[in-house]
TIKOLKOL-436412 format. One record per atom (N, C-alpha, C): residue in three letters; x, y, z. Coordinates in steps of 0.2 Angstrom, whole numbers, plus 5000, padded with zeros to 4 digits. Layout:
BEGIN
AlaXYZ/...
! end
This chain:
BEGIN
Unk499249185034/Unk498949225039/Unk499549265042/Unk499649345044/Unk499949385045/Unk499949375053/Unk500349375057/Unk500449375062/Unk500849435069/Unk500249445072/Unk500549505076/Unk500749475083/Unk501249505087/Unk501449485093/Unk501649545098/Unk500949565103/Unk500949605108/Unk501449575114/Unk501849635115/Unk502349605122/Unk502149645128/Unk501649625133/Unk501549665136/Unk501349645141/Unk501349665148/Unk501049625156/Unk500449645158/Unk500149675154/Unk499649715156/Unk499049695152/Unk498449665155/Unk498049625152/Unk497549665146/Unk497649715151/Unk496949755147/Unk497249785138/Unk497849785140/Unk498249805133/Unk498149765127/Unk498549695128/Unk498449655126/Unk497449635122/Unk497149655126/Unk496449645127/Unk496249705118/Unk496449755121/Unk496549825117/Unk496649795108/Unk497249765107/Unk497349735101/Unk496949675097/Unk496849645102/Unk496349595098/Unk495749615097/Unk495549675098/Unk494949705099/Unk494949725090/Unk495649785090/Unk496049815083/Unk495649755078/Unk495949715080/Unk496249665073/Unk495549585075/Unk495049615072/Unk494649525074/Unk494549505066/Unk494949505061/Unk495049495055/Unk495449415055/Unk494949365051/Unk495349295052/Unk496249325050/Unk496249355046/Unk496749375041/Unk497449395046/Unk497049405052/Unk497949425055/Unk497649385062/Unk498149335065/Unk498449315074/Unk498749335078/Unk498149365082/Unk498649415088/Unk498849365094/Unk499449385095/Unk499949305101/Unk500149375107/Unk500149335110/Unk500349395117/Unk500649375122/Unk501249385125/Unk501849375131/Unk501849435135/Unk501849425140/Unk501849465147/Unk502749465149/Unk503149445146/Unk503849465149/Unk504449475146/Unk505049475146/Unk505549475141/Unk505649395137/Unk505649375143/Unk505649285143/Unk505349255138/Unk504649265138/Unk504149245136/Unk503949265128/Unk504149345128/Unk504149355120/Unk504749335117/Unk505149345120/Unk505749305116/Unk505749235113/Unk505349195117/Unk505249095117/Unk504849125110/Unk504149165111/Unk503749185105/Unk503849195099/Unk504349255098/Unk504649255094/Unk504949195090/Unk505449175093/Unk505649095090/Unk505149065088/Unk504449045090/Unk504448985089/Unk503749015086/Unk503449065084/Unk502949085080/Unk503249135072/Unk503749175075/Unk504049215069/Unk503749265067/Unk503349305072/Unk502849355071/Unk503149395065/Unk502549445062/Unk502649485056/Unk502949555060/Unk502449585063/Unk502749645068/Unk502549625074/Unk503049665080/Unk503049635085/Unk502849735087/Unk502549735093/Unk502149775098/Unk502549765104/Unk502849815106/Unk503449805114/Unk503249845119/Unk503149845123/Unk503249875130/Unk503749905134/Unk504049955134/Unk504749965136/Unk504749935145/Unk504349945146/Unk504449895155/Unk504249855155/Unk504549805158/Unk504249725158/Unk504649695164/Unk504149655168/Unk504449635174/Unk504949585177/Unk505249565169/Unk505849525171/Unk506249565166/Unk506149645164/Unk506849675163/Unk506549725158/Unk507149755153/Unk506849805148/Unk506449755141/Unk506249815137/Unk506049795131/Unk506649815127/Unk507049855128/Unk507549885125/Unk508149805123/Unk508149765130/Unk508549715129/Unk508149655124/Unk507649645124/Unk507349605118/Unk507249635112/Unk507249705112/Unk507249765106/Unk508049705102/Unk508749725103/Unk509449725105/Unk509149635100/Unk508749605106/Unk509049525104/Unk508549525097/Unk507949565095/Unk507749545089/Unk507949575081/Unk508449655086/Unk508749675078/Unk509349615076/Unk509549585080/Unk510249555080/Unk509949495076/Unk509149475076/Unk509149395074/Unk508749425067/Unk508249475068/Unk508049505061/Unk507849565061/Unk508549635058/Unk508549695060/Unk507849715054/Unk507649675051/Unk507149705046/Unk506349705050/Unk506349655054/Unk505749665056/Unk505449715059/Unk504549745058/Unk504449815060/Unk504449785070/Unk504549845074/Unk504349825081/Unk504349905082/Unk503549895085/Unk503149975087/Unk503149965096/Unk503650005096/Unk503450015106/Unk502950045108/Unk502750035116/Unk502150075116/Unk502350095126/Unk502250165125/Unk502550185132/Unk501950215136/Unk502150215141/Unk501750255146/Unk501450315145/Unk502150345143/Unk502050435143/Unk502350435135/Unk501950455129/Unk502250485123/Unk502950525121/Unk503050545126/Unk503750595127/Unk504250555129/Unk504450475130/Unk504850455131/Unk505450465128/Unk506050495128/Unk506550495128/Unk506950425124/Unk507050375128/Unk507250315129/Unk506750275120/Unk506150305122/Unk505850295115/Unk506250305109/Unk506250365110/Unk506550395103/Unk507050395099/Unk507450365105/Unk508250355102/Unk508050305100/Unk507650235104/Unk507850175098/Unk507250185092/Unk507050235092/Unk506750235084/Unk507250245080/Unk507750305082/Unk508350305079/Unk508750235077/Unk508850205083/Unk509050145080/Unk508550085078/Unk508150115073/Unk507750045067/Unk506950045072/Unk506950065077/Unk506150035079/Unk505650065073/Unk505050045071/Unk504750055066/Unk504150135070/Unk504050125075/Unk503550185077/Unk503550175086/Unk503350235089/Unk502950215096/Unk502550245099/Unk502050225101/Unk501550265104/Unk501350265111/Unk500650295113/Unk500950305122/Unk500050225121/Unk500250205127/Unk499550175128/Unk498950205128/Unk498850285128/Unk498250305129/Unk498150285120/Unk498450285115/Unk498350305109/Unk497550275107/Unk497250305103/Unk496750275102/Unk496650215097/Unk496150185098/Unk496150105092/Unk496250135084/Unk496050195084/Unk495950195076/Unk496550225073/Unk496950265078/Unk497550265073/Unk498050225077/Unk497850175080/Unk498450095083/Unk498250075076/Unk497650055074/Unk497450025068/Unk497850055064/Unk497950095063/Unk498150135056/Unk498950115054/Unk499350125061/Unk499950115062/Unk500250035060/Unk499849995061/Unk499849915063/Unk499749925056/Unk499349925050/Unk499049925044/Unk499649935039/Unk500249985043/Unk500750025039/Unk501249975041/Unk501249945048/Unk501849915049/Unk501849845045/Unk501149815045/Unk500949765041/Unk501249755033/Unk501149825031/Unk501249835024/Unk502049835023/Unk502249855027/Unk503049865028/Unk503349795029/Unk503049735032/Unk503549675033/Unk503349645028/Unk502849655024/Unk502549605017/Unk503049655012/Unk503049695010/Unk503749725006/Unk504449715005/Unk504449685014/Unk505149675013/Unk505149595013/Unk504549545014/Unk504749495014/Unk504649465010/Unk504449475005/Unk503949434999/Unk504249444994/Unk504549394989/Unk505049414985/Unk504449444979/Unk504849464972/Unk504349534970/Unk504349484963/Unk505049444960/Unk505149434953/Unk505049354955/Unk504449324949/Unk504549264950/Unk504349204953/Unk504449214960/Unk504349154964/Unk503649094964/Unk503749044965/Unk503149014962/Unk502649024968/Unk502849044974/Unk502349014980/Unk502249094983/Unk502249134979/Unk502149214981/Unk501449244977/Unk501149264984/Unk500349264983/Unk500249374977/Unk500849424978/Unk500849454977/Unk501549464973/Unk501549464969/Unk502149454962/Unk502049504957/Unk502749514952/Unk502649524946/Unk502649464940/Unk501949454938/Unk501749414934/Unk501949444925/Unk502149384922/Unk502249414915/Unk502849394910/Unk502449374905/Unk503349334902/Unk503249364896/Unk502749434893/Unk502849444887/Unk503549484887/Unk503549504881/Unk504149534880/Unk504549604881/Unk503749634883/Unk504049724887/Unk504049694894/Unk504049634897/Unk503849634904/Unk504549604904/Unk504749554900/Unk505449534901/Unk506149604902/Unk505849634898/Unk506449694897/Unk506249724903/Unk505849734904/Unk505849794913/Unk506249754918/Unk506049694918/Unk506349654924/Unk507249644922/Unk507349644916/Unk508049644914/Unk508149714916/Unk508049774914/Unk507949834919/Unk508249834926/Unk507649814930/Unk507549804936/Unk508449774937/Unk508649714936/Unk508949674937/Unk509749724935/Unk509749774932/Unk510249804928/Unk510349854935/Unk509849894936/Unk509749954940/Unk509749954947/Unk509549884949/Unk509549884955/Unk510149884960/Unk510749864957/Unk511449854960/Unk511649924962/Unk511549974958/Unk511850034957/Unk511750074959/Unk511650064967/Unk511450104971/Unk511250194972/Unk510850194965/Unk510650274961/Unk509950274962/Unk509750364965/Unk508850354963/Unk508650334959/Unk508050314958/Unk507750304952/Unk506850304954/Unk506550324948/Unk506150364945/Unk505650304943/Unk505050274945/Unk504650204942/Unk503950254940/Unk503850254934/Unk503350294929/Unk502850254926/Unk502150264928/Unk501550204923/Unk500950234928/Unk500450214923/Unk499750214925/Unk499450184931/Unk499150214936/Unk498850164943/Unk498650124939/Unk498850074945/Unk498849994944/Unk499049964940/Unk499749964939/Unk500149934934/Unk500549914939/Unk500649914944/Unk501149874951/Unk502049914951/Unk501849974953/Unk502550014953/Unk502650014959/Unk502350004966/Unk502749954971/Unk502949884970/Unk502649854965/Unk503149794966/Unk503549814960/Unk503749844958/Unk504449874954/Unk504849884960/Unk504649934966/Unk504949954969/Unk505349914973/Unk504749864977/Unk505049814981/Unk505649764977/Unk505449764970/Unk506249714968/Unk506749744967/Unk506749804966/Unk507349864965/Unk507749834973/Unk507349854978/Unk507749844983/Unk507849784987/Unk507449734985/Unk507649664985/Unk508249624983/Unk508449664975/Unk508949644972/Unk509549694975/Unk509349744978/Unk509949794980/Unk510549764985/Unk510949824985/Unk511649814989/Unk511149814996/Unk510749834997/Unk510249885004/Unk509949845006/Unk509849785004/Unk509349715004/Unk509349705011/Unk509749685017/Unk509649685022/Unk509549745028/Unk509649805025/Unk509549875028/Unk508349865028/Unk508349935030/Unk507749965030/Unk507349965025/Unk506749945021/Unk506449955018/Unk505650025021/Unk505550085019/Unk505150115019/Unk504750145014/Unk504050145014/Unk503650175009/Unk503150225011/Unk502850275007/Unk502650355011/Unk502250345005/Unk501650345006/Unk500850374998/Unk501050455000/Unk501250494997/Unk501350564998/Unk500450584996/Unk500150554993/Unk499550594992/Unk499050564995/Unk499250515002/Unk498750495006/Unk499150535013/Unk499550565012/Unk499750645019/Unk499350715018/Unk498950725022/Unk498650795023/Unk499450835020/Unk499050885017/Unk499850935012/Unk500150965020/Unk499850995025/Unk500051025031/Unk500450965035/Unk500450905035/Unk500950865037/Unk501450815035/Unk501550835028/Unk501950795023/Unk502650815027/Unk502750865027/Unk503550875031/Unk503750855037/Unk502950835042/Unk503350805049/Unk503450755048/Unk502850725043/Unk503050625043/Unk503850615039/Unk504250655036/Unk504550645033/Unk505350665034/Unk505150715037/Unk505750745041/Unk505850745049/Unk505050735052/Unk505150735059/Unk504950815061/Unk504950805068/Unk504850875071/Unk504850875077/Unk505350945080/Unk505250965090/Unk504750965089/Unk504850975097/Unk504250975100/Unk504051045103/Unk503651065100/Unk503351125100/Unk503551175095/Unk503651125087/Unk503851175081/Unk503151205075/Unk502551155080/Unk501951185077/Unk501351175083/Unk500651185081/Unk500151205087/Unk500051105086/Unk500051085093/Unk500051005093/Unk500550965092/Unk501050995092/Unk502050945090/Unk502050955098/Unk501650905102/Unk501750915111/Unk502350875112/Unk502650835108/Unk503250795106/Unk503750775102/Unk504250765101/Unk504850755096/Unk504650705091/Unk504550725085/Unk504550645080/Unk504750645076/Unk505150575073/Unk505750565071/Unk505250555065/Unk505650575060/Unk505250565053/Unk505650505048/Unk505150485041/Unk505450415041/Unk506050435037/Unk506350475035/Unk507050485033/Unk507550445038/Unk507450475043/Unk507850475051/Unk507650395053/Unk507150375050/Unk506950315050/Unk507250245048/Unk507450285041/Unk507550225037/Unk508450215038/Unk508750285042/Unk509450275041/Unk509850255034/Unk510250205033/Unk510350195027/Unk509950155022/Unk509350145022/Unk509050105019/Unk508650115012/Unk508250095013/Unk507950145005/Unk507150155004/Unk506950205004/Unk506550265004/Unk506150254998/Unk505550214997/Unk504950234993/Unk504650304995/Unk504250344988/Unk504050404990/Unk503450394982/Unk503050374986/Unk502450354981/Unk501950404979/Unk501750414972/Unk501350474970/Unk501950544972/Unk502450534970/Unk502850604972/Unk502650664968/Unk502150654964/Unk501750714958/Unk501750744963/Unk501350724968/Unk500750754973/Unk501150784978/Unk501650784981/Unk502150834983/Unk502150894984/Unk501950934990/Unk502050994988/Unk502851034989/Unk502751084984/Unk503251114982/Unk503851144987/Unk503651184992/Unk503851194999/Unk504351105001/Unk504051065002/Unk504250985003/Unk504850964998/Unk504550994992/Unk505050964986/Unk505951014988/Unk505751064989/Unk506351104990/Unk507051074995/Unk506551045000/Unk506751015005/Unk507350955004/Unk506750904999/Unk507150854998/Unk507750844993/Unk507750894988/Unk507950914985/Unk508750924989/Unk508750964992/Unk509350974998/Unk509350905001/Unk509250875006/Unk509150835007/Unk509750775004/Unk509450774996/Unk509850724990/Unk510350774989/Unk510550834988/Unk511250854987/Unk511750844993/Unk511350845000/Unk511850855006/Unk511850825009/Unk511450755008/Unk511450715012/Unk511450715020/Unk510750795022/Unk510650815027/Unk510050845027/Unk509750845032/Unk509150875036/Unk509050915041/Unk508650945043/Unk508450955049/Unk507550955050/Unk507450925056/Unk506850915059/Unk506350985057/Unk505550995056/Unk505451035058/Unk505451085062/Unk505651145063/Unk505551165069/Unk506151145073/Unk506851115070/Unk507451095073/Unk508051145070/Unk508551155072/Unk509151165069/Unk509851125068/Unk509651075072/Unk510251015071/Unk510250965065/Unk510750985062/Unk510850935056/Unk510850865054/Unk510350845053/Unk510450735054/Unk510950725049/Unk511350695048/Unk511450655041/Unk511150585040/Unk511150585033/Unk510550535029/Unk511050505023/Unk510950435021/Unk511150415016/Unk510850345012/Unk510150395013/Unk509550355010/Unk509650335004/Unk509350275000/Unk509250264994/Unk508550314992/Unk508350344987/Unk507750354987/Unk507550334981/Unk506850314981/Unk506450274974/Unk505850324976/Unk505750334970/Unk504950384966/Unk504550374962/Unk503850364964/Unk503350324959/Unk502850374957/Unk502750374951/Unk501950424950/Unk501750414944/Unk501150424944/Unk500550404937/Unk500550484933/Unk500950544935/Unk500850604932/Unk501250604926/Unk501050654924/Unk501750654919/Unk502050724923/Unk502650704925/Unk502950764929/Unk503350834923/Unk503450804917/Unk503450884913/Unk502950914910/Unk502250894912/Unk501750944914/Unk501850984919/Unk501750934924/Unk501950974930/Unk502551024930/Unk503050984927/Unk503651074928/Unk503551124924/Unk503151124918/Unk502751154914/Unk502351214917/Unk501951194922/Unk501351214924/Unk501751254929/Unk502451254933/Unk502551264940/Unk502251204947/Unk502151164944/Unk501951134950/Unk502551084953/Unk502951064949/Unk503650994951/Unk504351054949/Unk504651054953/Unk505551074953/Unk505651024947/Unk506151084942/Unk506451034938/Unk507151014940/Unk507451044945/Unk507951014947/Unk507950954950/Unk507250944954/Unk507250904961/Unk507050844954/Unk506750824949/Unk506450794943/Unk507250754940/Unk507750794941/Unk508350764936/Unk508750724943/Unk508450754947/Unk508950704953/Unk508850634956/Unk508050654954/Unk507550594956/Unk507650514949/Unk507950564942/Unk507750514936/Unk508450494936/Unk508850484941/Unk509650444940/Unk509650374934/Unk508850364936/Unk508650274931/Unk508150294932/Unk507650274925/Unk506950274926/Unk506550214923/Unk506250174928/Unk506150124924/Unk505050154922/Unk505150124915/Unk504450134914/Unk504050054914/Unk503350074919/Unk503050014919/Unk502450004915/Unk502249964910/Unk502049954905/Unk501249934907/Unk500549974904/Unk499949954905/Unk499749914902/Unk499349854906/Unk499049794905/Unk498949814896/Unk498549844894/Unk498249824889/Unk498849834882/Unk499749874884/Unk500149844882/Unk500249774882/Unk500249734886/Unk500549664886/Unk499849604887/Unk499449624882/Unk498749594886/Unk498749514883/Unk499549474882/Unk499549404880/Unk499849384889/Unk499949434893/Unk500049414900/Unk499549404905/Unk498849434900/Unk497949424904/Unk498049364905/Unk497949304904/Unk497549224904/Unk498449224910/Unk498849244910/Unk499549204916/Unk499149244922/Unk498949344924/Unk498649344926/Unk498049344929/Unk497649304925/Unk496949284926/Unk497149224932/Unk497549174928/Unk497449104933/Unk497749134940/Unk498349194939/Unk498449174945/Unk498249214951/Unk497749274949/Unk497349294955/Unk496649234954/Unk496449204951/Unk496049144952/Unk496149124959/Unk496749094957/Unk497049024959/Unk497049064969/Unk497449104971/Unk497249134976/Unk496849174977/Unk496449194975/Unk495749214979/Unk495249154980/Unk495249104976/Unk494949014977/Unk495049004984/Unk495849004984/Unk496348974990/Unk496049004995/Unk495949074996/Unk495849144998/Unk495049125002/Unk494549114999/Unk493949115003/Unk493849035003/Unk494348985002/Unk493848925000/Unk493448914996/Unk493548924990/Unk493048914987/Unk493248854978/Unk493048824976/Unk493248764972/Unk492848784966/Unk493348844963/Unk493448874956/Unk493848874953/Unk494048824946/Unk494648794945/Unk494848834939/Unk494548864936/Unk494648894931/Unk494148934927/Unk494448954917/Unk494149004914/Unk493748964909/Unk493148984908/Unk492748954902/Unk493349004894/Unk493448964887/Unk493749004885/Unk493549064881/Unk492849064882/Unk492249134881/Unk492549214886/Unk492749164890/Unk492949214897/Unk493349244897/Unk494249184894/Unk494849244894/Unk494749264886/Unk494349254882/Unk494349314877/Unk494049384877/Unk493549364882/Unk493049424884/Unk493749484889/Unk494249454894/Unk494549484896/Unk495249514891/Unk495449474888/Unk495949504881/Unk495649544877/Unk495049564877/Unk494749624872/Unk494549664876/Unk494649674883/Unk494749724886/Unk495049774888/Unk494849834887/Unk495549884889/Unk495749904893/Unk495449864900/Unk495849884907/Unk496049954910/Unk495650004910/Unk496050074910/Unk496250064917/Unk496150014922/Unk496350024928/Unk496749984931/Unk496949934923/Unk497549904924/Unk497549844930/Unk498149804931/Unk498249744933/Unk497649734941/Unk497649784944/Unk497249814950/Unk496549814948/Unk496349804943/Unk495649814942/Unk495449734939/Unk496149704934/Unk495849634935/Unk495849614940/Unk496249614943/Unk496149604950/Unk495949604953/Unk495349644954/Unk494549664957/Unk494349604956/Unk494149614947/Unk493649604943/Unk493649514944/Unk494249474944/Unk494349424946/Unk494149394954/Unk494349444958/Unk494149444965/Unk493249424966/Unk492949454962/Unk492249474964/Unk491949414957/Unk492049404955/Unk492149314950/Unk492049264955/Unk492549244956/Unk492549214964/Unk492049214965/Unk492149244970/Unk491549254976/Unk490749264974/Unk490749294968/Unk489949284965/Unk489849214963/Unk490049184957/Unk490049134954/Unk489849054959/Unk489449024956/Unk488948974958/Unk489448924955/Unk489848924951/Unk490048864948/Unk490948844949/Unk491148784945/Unk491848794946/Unk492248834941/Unk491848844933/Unk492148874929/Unk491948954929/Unk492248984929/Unk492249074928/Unk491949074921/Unk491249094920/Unk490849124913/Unk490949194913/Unk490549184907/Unk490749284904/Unk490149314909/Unk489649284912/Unk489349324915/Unk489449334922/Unk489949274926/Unk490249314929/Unk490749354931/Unk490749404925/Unk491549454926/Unk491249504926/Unk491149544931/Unk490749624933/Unk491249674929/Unk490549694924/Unk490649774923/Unk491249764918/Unk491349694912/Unk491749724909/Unk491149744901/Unk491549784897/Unk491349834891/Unk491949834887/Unk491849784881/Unk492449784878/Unk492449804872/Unk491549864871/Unk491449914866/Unk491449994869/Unk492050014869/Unk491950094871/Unk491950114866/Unk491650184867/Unk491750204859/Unk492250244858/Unk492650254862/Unk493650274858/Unk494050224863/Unk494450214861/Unk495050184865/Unk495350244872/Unk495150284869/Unk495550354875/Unk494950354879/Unk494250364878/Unk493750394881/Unk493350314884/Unk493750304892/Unk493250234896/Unk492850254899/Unk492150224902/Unk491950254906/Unk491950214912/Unk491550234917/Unk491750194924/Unk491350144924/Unk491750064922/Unk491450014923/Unk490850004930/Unk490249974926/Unk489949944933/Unk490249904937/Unk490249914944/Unk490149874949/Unk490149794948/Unk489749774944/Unk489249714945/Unk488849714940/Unk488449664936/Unk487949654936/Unk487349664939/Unk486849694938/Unk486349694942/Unk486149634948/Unk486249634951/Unk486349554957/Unk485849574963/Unk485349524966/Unk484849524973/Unk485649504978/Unk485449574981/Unk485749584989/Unk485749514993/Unk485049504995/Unk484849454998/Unk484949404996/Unk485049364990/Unk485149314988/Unk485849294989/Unk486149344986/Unk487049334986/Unk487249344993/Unk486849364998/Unk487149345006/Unk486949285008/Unk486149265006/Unk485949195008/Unk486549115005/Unk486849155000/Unk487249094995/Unk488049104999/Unk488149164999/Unk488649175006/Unk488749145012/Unk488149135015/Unk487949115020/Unk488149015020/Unk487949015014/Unk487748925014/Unk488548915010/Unk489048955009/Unk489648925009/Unk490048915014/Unk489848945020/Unk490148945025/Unk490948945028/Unk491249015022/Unk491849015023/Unk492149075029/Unk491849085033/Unk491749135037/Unk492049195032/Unk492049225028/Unk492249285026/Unk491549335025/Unk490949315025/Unk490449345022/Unk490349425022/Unk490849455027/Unk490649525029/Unk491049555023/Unk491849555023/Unk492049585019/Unk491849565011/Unk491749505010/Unk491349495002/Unk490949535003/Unk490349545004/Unk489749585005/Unk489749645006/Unk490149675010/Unk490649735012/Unk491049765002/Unk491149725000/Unk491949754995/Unk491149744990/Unk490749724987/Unk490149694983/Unk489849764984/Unk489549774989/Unk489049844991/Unk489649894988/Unk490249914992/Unk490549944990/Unk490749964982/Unk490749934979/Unk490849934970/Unk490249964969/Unk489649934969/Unk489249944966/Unk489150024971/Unk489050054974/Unk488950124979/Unk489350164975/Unk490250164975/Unk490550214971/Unk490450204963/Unk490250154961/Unk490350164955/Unk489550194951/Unk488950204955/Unk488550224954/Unk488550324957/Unk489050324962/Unk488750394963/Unk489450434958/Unk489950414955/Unk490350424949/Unk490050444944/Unk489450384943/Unk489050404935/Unk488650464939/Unk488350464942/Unk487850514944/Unk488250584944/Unk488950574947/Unk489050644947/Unk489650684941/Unk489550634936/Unk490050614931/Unk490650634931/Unk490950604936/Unk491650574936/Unk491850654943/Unk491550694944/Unk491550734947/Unk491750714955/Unk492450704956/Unk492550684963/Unk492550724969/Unk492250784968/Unk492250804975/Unk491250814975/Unk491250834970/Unk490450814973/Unk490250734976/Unk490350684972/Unk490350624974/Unk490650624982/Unk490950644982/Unk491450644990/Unk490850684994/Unk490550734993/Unk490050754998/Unk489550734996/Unk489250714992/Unk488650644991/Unk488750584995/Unk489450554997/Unk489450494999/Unk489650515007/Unk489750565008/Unk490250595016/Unk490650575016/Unk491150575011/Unk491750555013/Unk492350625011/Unk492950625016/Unk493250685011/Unk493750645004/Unk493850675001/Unk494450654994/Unk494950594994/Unk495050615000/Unk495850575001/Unk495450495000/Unk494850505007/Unk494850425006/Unk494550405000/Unk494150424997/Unk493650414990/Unk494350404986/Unk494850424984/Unk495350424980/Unk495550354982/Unk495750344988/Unk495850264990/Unk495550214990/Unk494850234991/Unk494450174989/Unk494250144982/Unk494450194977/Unk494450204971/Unk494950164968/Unk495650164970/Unk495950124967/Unk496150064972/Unk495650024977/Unk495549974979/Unk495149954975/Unk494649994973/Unk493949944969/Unk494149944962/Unk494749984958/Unk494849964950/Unk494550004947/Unk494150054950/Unk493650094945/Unk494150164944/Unk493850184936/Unk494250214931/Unk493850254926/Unk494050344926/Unk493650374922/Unk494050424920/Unk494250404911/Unk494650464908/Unk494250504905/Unk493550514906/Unk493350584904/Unk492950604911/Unk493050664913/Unk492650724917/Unk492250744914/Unk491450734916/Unk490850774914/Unk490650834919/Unk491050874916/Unk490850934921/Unk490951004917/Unk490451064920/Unk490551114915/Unk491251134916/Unk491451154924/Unk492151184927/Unk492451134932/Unk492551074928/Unk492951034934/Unk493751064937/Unk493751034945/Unk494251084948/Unk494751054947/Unk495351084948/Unk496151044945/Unk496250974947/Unk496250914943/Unk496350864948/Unk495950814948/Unk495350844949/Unk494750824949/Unk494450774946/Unk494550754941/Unk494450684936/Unk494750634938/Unk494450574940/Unk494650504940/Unk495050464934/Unk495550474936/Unk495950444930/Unk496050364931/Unk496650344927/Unk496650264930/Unk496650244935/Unk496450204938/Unk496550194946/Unk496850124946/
! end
């Protein structure tokens, strides 16, 4: 259980957070003083801590001070009074992970917590191996050994490098071992979805901005370059970059310098930078869409991640081991595979890779009535396409009663029922208005009210996958490819 710890004297604040976060899945702990969240800190180890710059036995700035000294990797988001604080922004500079004013609203607190969440699991969780790590890279075939010997070569050598594969082959856990194994291991860890930034804001999150360098920059923000200092710099889906951006960065990696938007003061930077993407980027420079300068600067080392249905004698090591935790996961006493099951799994193609067993395994679990995993409980696999290049978008599920599978949810009483029911509806809703609008995602997206951005992300939470577009004039982009 991930553990959040609010520092603050002000009840109603604290009240605020718990409100955020009523998920078993995270514990929110709360100290009213300098004093108080310090004892806290020792003696629970929160994940990310939430600060108050005033506090009635003294600053936040001096427990800020006592927690980089004991662990300058953990994220800690301050939260001020007035957004324009001054005093904030410098210690962002020095390693704070973000801050916001209290007025801020729940849904982008949520947002921020979610990021900073995802940031302390990156940096703490070993990536190669370990036996008691719930999100690893799993795999003893023989293309898997050689990337990790890779990894293990590349990582010291403090060069960018370039991690290339099909969504859901785990190119953030490439990344996270890269700088696990790095010289930068105890510096900064940061990660950026470039294709989950609106294109109009990819430059302030990344570089920062004055205040008052566009309509609503009402104040100074430090971007995550300035953030990471010398540490090292994931930039995920860097396909999706726009070109204006790429110029930037490009500079950036020759000069080891920047300026804010809307600034003219020079920062210097001596970021490590890794870049991940599923495109093939000499299309892209082909097309004009990718600099090829900014392409040879980024591929110092490129390591290539290998799709599942390359190494598909590493299914039955991945099968047991998202078994074994999502079991752990809901409570529930699923001990294994029938061997009907992992052959049904080994003949299939996976277009959406490690992340879509991973679903498909997930929702096994949680369907299934028994201890053994049968072929009938594994949703939506099809191990007859008719070409190996042309998949279509697996179902959801089997046809399954709503109300039964709540009433059975109900009598195992693992209190998770919502989000089981929640991720089950879920599957089966995208993967039904997919076919209906043949893979056509932005219809789909106003079918469903959603805009792209998030449709694209729920898509590659649920594992679904469509390498052909049925459309007469589908728009650039537009096809559902691996997820």
């Amino acid at each position: 259980m991930a553990k959040l710890l609010v520092v603050d004297d002000e009840p109603v604040i604290c009240h605020s957070f718990r409100n955020v976060f009523t998920s078993p899945e995270v514990e929110v702990l709360t100290a009213r003083s300098v004093a108080e969240g310090w004892q806290r800190i020792r003696e629970e180890q929160p994940d990310v801590i939430v600060l108050d710059l005033h506090l009635p036995d003294g600053s936040g700035l001096d427990l800020f001070e006592q927690i980089r000294t004991a662990d300058p990797k953990r994220p800690v988001i301050f939260i001020t009074e007035n957004g324009t604080t001054e005093t904030a922004i410098e210690v962002m500079k020095r390693g704070a992970f973000d801050y916001l004013a209290k007025s801020t609203d729940l849904e982008r607190m949520a947002r921020l917590l979610d990021r900073a969440f995802e940031a302390a699991r990156f940096i703490r969780e070993p990536a190669i191996f370990p036996d008691d790590s719930t999100d690893r890279i799993v795999g003893r075939s023989e293309v898997m050994q050689e990337m990790c010997k890779q990894i293990g070569r590349i990582a010291p050598q403090d060069v960018n490098v370039l991690i290339l594969g099909e969504s859901g082959t785990g190119k953030e856990l490439v990344a996270r071992a890269i700088y696990q194994h790095s010289r930068r291991a105890h510096k900064r860890f940061l990660a950026i979805n470039c294709a989950a930034i609106p294109e109009g804001l990819v430059e302030s999150e990344l570089f920062g901005h004055e205040q008052g360098a566009f309509t609503g920059a009402d104040r100074q923000r430090v971007g995550r370059f300035e953030q990471c200092g010398d540490g090292t710099l994931l930039l995920d889906e860097i396909g999706d970059m726009p070109l204006p951006v790429q110029a930037k960065i490009l500079r950036l990696i020759q000069e080891q310098r920047f300026e804010r938007v809307g600034g003219n003061q020079p920062i210097n930077t001596h970021v490590r930078v890794l870049t991940a993407t599923n495109q093939n980027l000499d299309q892209l420079i082909a097309t004009g869409q990718f600099r090829n300068d900014l392409y040879y600067r980024l591929k110092v080392a490129t390591i290539h991640v290998p799709p599942l249905r390359e190494r598909k004698e590493d299914i039955p090591e991945l099968a047991h081991h998202f078994l074994y935790r999502f079991a752990r996961e809901s409570n529930r006493d699923v001990r294994g595979f029938a061997p009907e099951s992992l052959d049904l799994l080994q003949q299939y193609y996976w277009p959406g890779n490690v992340r879509q067993l991973q679903n498909c395994i997930q929702a096994a679990v949680y369907q299934t009535v028994g201890r053994t995993l049968l072929p009938s409980d594994l949703p939506g696999i099809d191990v007859n396409p008719s070409s190996p290049d042309v998949i279509r978008v697996a179902d959801a599920s089997p046809p399954f009663d709503l109300t039964a599978t709540i009433e059975a949810m109900l009598r195992d009483g693992d209190g998770d029922v919502h989000s089981r029911v929640v991720a089950l509806v879920e599957r089966e809703l995208f993967a039904r208005a997919l076919r209906h609008t043949h893979g056509h995602q932005a219809q789909a997206s106003d079918l469903l009210g959603i805009n792209r951005t998030t449709l694209r992300t729920k898509l590659r939470e649920l594992g679904l996958s469509l390498d052909r577009v049925v459309t007469d004039r589908p728009e650039p982009g537009e096809g559902l490819k691996s997820a």
